[in-house]
C-alpha positions as CSV (number, residue, x, y, z in Angstrom):
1,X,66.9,14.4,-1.7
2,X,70.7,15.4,-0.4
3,X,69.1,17.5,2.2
4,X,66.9,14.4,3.4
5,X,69.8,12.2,3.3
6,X,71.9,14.7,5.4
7,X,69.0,14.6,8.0
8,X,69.1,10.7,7.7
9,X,72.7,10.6,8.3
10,X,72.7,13.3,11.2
11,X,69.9,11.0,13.0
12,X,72.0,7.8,12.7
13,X,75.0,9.0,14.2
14,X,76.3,6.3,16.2
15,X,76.2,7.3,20.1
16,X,79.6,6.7,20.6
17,X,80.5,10.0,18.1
18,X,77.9,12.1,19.9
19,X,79.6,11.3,23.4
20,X,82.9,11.8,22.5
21,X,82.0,15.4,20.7
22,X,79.9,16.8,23.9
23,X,82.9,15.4,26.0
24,X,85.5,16.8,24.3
25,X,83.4,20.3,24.0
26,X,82.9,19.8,27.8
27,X,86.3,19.5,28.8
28,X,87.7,22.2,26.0
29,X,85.1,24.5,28.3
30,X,86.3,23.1,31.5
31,X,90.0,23.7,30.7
32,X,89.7,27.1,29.3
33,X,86.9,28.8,31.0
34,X,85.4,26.9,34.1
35,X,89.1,26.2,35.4
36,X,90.4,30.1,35.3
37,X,87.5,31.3,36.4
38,X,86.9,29.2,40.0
39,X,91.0,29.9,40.0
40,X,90.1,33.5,40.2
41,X,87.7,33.7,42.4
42,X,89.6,30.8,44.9
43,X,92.9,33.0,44.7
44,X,90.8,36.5,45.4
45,X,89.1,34.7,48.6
46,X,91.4,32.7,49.9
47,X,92.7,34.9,53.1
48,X,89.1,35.1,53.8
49,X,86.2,38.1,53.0
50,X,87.6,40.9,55.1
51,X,90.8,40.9,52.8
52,X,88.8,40.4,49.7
53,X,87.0,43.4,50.7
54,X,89.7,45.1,52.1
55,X,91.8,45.3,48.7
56,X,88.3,46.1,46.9
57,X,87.8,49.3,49.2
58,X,91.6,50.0,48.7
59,X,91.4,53.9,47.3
60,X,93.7,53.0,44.4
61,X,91.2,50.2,43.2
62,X,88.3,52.6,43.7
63,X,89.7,55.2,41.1
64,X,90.4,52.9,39.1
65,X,87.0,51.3,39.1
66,X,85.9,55.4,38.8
67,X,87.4,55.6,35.6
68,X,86.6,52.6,34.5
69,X,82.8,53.4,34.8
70,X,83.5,56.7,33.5
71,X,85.2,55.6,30.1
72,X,82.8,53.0,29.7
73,X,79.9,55.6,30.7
74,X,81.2,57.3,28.0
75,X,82.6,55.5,24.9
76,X,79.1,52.6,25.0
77,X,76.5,55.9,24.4
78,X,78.9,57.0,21.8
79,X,79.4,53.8,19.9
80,X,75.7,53.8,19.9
81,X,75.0,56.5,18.4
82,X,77.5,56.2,16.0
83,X,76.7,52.3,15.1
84,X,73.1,52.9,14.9
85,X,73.6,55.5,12.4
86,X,75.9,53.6,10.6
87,X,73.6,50.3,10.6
88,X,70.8,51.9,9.4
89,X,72.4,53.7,6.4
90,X,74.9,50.4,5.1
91,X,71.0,48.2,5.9
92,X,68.8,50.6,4.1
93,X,70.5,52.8,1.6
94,X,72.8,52.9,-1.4
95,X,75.0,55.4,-1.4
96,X,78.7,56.3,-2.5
97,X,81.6,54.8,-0.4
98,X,79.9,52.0,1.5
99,X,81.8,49.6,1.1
100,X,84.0,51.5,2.9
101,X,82.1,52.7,5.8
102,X,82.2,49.0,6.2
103,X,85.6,48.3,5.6
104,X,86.5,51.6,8.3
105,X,84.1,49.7,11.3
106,X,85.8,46.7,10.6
107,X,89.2,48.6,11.1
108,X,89.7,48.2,14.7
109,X,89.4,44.4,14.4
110,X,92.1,44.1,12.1
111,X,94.3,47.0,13.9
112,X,96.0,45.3,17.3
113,X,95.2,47.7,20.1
114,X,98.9,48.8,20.9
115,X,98.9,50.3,17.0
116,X,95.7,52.4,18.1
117,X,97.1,53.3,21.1
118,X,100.3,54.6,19.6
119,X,98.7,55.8,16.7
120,X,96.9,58.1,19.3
121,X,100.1,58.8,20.9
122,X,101.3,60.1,17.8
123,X,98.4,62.7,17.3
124,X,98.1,63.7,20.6
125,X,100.8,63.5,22.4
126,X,103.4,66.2,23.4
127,X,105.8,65.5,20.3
128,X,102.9,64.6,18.7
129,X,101.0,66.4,15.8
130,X,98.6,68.2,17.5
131,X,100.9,68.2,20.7
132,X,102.1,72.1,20.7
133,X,99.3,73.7,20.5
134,X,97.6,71.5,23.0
135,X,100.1,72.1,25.2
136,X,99.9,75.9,24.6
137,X,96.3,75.8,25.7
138,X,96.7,73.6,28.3
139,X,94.7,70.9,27.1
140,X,95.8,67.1,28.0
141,X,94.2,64.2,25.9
142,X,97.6,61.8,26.3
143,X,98.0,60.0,30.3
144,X,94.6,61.2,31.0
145,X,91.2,60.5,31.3
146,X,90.6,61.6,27.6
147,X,92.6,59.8,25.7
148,X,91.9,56.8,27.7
149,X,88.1,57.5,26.5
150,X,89.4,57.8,22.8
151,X,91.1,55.0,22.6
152,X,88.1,52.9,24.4
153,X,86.1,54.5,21.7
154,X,87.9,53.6,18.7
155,X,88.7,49.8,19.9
156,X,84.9,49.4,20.7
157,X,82.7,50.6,18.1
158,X,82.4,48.1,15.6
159,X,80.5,45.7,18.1
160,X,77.0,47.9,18.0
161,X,76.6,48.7,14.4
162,X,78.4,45.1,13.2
163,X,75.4,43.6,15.3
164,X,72.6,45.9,14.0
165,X,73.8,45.5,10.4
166,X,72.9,41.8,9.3
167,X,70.0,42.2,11.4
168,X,68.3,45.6,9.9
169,X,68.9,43.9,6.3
170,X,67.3,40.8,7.1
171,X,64.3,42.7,8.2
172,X,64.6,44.9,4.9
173,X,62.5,48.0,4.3
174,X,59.0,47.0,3.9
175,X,57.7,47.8,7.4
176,X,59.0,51.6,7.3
177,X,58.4,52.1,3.8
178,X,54.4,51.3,4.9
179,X,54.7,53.6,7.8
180,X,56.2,56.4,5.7
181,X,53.5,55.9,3.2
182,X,50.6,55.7,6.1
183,X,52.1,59.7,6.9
184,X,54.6,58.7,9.5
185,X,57.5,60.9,10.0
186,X,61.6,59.6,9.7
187,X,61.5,59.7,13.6
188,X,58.2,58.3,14.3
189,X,59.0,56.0,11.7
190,X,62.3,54.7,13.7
191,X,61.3,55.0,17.1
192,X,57.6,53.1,17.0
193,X,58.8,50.9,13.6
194,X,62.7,49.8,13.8
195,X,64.0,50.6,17.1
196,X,61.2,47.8,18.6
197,X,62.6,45.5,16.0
198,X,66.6,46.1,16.5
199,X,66.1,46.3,20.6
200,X,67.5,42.8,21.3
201,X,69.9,43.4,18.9
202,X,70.8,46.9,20.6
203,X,71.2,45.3,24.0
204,X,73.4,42.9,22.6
205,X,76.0,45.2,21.0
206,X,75.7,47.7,23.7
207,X,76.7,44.7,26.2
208,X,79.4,43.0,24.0
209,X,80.8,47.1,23.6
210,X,80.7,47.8,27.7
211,X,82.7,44.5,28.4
212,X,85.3,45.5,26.1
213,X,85.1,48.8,27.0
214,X,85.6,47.9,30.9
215,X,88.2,45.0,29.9
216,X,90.6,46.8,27.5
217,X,94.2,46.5,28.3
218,X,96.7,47.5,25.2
219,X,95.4,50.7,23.8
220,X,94.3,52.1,27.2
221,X,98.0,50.9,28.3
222,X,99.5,52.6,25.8
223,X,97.6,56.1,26.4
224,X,97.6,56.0,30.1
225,X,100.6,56.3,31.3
226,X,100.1,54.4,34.2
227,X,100.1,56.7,36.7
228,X,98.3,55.3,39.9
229,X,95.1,56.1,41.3
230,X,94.8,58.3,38.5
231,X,95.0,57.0,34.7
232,X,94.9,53.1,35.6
233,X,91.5,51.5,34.4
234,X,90.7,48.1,36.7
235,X,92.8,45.9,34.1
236,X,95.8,48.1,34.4
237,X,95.5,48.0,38.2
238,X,95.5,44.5,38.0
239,X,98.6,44.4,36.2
240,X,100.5,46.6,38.9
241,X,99.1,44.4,41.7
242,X,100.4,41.4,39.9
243,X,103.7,42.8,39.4
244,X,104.5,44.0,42.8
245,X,103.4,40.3,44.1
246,X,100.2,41.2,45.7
247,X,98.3,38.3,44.3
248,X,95.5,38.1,46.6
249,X,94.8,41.9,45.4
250,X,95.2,41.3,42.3
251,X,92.9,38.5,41.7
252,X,90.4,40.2,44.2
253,X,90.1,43.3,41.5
254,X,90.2,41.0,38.9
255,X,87.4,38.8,40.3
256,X,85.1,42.4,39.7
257,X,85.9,41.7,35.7
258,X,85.3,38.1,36.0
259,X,81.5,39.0,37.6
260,X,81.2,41.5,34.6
261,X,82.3,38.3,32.2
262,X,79.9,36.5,34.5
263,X,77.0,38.5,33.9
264,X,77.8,39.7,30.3
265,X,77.7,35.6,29.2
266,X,74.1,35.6,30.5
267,X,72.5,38.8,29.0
268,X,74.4,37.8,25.9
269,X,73.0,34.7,25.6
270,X,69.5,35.7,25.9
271,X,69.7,38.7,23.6
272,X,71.4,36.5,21.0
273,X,68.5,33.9,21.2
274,X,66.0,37.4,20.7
275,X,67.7,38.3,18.0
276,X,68.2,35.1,16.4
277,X,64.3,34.6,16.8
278,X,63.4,38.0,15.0
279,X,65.8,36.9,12.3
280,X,64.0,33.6,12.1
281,X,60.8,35.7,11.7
282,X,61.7,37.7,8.9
């Protein structure tokens, strides 16, 4: 009866409420989305295309958008791995120190990125723990390209496995406990059982962990040392641009993270409406 009266109440919601909710959603979205954005994009083009293009072709933006590619190359198939794994034994299995496992993916939500980076830093670096004898055998993790990856890595990887979680338990067990009992092996039993099952909600984790992963700023900051053209991802070559007044630049390289925004919001939003629909089915 409450639940009837709820929907009773929700359809006789005067029109006046309705209109002044969507309007004040609309113009929260205008304000803090649809405003920043066209500003981007207006600032990048506005001495015309053959400057826009210009600063995009400019070598220092190209390494940067090299290594940006490359980190992200890197850390998304790891946090794949590592969050399907992780999914798939917190959603199927009881075992001894789960509740930790999840507590440790959760970590780098709770953890700002600057700690992480310095917390790196600390391990790695030249004064650092493990800095001697990396140094001795002229290995260099700290203002290169591999601590840069590492700290993309550890900042990203709760995205995949906390997407797959809630949706491999809501799908519980009994399709690959049939398979297994129908003489199905562990892999064929993943690959032509769960994996066509989680796939929406593998393409969404793996894009919400490559925009991250191509937008970080503070643990990469931290790691990279800034040096130019070699260790500056796109967001940290934005930053220089901006600091040295070279707006047009600066807003032109950061118009290529705006597309990646762009284009993320879109594949998200029909990957979360797949996933939400095999949710709905189980």
């Amino acid at each position: 009866m409450s639940a009837r009266n709820t929907d009773n109440h929700r359809i006789t919601e005067p029109a006046l409420v309705r209109w002044l909710l969507t309007a004040i959603a609309l113009v929260f979205l205008a304000l803090f989305l649809v405003v920043p954005l066209a500003a981007v994009f207006s600032q990048a083009f506005e001495k015309g295309l053959l400057v826009y293009l210009a600063a995009i072709r400019e070598p220092d933006t190209l390494a940067s958008v090299k290594l940006t590619l490359i980190t992200a190359a890197v850390a998304v198939p790891l946090n794949l791995v590592f969050g399907v794994m992780a999914a798939w034994a917190i959603a199927k299995f009881s075992f001894p120190g789960k509740n930790l496992l999840i507590t440790l993916i959760d970590l780098p939500f709770s953890v700002s990125p600057v700690i992480s980076g310095l917390i790196y830093v600390l391990i790695f670096g030249r004064q650092g723990w493990l800095g001697p004898f990396l140094e001795a055998h002229d290995v260099k993790i700290i203002f290169a390209a591999p601590g840069i990856i590492l700290a993309t890595v550890f900042v990203t990887f709760p995205f995949i496995a906390r997407e797959l979680i809630p949706l491999m338990e809501a799908q519980g067990r009994d399709e690959e406990e049939a398979a297994m009992v129908l003489g199905a092996t562990g892999l064929q039993t993943f690959f032509r059982v769960t994996l066509p099952n989680i796939k929406w909600g593998i393409i969404y984790g793996v894009i919400l962990c490559n925009a991250r992963a191509m937008g970080e700023f503070g643990a990469v900051s931290v790691v990279s040392g800034h040096i130019r053209g070699s260790t500056n991802t796109v967001p940290l070559h934005v930053e220089i641009l901006y600091n040295e007044y070279n707006y047009t630049a600066a807003f032109a390289v950061a118009s290529l993270l705006a597309f990646l925004a762009l284009i993320t919001l879109v594949i998200k939003t029909v990957a979360e409406w797949q996933v939400q629909q095999q949710v709905g089915k189980h």
